[in-house]
N, C-alpha and C positions, 0 to 999 in steps of 0.2 A: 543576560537574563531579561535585560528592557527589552530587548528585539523578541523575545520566546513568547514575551508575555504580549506584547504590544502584537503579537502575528494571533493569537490564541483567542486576544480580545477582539480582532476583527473576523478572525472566524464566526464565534460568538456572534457578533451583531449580525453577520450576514448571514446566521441561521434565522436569528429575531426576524426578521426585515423579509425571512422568505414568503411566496404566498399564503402556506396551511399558516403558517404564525399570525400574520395580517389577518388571513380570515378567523381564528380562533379570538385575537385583540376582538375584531368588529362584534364577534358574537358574545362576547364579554359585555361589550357598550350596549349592545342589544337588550339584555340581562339588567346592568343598571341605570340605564333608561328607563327600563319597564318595574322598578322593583318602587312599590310607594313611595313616599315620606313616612306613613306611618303604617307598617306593615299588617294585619290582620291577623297574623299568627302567634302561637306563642311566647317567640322567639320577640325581644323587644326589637328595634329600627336599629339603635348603632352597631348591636350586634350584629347585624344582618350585614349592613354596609361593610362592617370591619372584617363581615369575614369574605365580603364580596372585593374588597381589596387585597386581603391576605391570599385569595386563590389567584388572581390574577398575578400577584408576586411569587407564588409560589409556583406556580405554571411558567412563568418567562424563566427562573431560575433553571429550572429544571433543565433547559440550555446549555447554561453552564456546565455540566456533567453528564452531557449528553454522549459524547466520545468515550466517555473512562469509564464510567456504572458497571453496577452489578447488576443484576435480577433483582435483591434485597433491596437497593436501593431505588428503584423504579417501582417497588411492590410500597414502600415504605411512602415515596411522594406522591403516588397516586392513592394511599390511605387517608392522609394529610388533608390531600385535596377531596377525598371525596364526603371525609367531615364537615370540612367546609360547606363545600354543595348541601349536605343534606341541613345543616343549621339554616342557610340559606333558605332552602325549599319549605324548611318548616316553619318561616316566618312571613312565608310569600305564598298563603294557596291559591292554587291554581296560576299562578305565576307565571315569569318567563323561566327561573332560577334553573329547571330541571333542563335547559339547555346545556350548562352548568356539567354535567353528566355526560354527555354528547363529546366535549370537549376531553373528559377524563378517561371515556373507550376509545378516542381516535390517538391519545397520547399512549396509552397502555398498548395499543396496535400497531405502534411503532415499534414495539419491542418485545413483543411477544406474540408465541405459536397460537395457532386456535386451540386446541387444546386447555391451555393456563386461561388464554384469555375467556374461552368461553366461563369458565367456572368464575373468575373475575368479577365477570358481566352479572350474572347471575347471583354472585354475594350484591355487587351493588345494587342491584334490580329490588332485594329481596329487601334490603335496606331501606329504600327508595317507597313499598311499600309500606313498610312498618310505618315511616316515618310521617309519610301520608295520611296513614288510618289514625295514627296517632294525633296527630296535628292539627289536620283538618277538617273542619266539621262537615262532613256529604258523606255518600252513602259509600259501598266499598264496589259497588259495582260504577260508579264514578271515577274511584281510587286505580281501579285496575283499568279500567279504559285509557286513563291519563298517564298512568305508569307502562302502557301497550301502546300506544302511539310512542312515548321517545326508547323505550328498548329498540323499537324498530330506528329511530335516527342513529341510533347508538350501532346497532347492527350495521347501517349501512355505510357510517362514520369508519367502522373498525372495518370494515370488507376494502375502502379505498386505499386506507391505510395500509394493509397488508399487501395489496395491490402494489402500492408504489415501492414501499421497502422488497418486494419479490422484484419488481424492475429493475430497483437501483441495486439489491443483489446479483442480479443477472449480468445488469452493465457492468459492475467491478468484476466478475469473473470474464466479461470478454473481453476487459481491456488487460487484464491478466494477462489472459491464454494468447491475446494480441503482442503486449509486449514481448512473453516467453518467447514465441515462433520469431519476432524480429530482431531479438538479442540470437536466439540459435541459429539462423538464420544467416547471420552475422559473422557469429565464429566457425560457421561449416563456410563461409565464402573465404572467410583468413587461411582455416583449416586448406582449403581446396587450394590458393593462390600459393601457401609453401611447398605445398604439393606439386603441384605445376613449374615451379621456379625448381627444383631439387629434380625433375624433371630434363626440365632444359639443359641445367646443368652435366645432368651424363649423357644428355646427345650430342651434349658439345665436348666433353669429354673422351667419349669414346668417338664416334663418328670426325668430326671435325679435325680433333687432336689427333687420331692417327692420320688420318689426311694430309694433317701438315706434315708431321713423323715423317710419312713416306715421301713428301715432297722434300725435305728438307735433307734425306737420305741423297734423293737424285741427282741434287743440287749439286752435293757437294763431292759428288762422282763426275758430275758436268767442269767445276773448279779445278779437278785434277788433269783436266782432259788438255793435252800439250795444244793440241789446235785453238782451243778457248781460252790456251792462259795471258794473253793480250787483250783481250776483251775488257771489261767492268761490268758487263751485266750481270753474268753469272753471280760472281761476286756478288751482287747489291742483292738480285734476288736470293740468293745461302744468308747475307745479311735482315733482310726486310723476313724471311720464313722464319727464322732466329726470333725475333724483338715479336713477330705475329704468334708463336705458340707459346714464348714467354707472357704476353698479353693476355693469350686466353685461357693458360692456365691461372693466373690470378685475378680473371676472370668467374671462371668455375670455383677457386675457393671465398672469393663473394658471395656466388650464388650458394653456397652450398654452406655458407655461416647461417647457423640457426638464433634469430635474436628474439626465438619464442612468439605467440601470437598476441596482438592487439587487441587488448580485451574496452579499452575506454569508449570506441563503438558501439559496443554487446551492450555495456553495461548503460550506457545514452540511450541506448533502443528501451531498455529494459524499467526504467524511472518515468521515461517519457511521459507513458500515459495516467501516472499517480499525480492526481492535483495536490493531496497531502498524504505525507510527510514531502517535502523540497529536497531532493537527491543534490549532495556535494561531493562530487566526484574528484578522489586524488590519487594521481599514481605515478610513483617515483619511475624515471626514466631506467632505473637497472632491475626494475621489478616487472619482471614478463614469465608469464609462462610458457612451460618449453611442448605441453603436452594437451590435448583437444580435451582429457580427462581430467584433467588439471583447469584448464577453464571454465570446464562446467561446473566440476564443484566451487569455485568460486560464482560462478554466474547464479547457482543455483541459494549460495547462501546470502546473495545480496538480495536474491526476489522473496526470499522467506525474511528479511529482515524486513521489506519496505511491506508485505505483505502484513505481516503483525504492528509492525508502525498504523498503519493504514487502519487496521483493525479494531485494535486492542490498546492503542494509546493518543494520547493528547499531544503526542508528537507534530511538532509544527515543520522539524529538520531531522536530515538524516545524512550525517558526515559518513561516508565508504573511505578509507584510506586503505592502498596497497603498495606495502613497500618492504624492502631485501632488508634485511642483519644476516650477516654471515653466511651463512647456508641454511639459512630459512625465507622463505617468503611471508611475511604477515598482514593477515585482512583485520582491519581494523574500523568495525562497526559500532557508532553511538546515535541514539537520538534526542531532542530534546523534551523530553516525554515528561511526567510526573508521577509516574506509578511507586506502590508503596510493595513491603517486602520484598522476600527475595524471588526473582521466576522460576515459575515453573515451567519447565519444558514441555509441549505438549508432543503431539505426532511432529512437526513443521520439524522445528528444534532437534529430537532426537537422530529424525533423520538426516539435516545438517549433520551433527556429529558424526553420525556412522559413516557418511561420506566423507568427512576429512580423515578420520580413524583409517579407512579403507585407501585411500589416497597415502597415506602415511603421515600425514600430521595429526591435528587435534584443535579441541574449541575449547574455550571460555566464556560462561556469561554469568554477567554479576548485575548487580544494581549498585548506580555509584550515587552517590550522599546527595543529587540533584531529584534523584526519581528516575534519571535517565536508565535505559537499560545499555550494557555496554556488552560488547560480543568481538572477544579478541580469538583468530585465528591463525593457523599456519601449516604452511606445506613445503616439502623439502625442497629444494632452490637446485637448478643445475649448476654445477660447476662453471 
């Protein structure tokens, strides 16, 4: 639990510590820099400060719960925050404060469509005004010039923002579709090398072995021959063609033992490119699949686990264990996540299921008493 938290809290810092966070700090100091000692408005001074610290806390927080949120709760902290702002703004007119707001459309733009956001924008704008004509003593064609210059920062704050989250969504799906093709990629090469080898095996079977058959026929018609029976050679050669087709037919039942495909390859390709959740890959030595369809469905439930890990949780690790009981094969997926109720399966998840169901096994997913989500599978095992 100290490694969970200790990995989770340094995520944390190294979101704080990224550049837009730097820059949003700076433009905070920017803000209480410029904010009186005695403010003009009529909002008094310590309230003004108090609440120009409480948004800065409640901005960095927001951090914290940046991986695991709902909608509600990002709808909820940028409410919070934009109270703040407007007490601010109304004890500072003409101020820097309404920067303040800049800050609260590039966070909200993190996480939301244009759609929601624009409407957003537009409550807080509307607010922004109110609180203005309210507040401050000048005329409302003042009010609205002042309030039309930072909607436009705010505009252009939330356009960058959406920019970067369309990028960084972009990148996670090609490092996806990167991973997928180098894990399949992987098992059509194992796929193709048993193939080849089971191959081998009946040219050497059939070609080779009769070969010797028929040499080992000749031989021992040469051994009977009364002119050759003082010899040794014959002999040695009926002896050496003897131990050489005994050789290659045990030979051929090497090549031709199936010890299923190597999936810890696939499954290394497939983690690879996910910086979080930390793939811990384990797979018991008598745990192999015997079938190219059979490794997909496992390849296929471990990229939807690290995929929702990745996603949807505060997952720092992601333990994969595959190993035999009796004549089942079982994949045994957890992570160290923190989510609360029980999951719900979406498309990802259902369709795992129908694939082990159609394979002939079946899933499991529970939430265990950590938060962690746990996903126990299984497939029928070859004899």
């Amino acid at each position: 639990m100290s490694l969970t938290w200790h990995s989770s809290l340094k995520s944390v810092l190294k979101s704080v510590v990224a550049p837009p966070s730097l820059a949003a700090c700076a433009a905070w100091i920017a803000v209480w820099l410029g904010t009186p000692a005695v403010p003009k408005g009529p909002v008094p001074a310590p309230i003004v400060h108090v609440c120009l610290v409480l948004f800065l806390v409640v901005f960095l927080a927001e951090h914290f719960i940046a991986r695991n949120h709902t909608p509600a709760c990002v709808v909820t902290i940028g409410a919070v925050l934009a109270v703040l702002a407007l007490l601010a703004i109304a004890g500072t007119p003409h101020g820097l404060s309404p920067v303040l707001l800049v800050l609260i459309a590039a966070m909200l733009a993190a996480h939301f469509d244009w759609r929601p956001l624009s409407a957003m924008l537009g409550i807080l704008n509307l607010a922004f005004v109110a609180v203005a004509l309210l507040a401050w003593q000048t005329s409302s064609r003042s009010v609205l010039v002042y309030v039309l210059a930072y909607a436009s920062f705010q505009v252009f704050a939330a356009m960058v923002m959406r920019a970067a989250a369309h990028a960084e969504q972009m990148s996670e799906r090609l490092r996806a579709a990167n991973a997928d093709l180098l894990a399949t990629r992987g098992l059509l090469a194992e796929s193709a090398r048993d193939a080849e080898r089971l191959r081998v095996a009946r040219e050497l079977h059939d070609i080779a072995g009769h070969k010797l058959t028929a040499l080992k026929l000749n031989l021992a018609v040469l051994v009977r021959d009364e002119r050759l029976a003082d010899l040794p050679q014959p002999r040695l050669c009926e002896r050496l063609a003897d131990e050489l087709l005994v050789d290659l037919r045990r030979l051929v039942e090497r090549m031709r033992e199936d010890d299923g495909l190597d999936l810890r390859t696939a499954l290394n390709a497939l983690a690879a490119p996910f910086p979080r959740p930390r793939a811990h890959i384990e797979i018991a030595g008598d745990a192999r699949v015997t079938t190219l369809a059979q490794a997909e469905t496992v390849l296929r439930a471990v990229q939807e686990a690290l995929t929702n890990s990745a996603r949807h949780s505060q997952a720092q690790n992601l333990w994969i264990v595959l190993r035999r009981e009796a004549d089942r094969l079982l994949l045994d997926i957890r992570d160290d996540g923190r989510g609360s109720g029980e999951p719900v399966p979406g498309n990802g998840l259902a369709g795992m299921r129908e694939r082990f169901d159609e394979a002939g096994g079946g899933l499991r997913i529970e939430r265990l008493d950590t938060g962690a989500v746990h996903l126990l599978a299984w497939l029928p095992a070859a004899a």
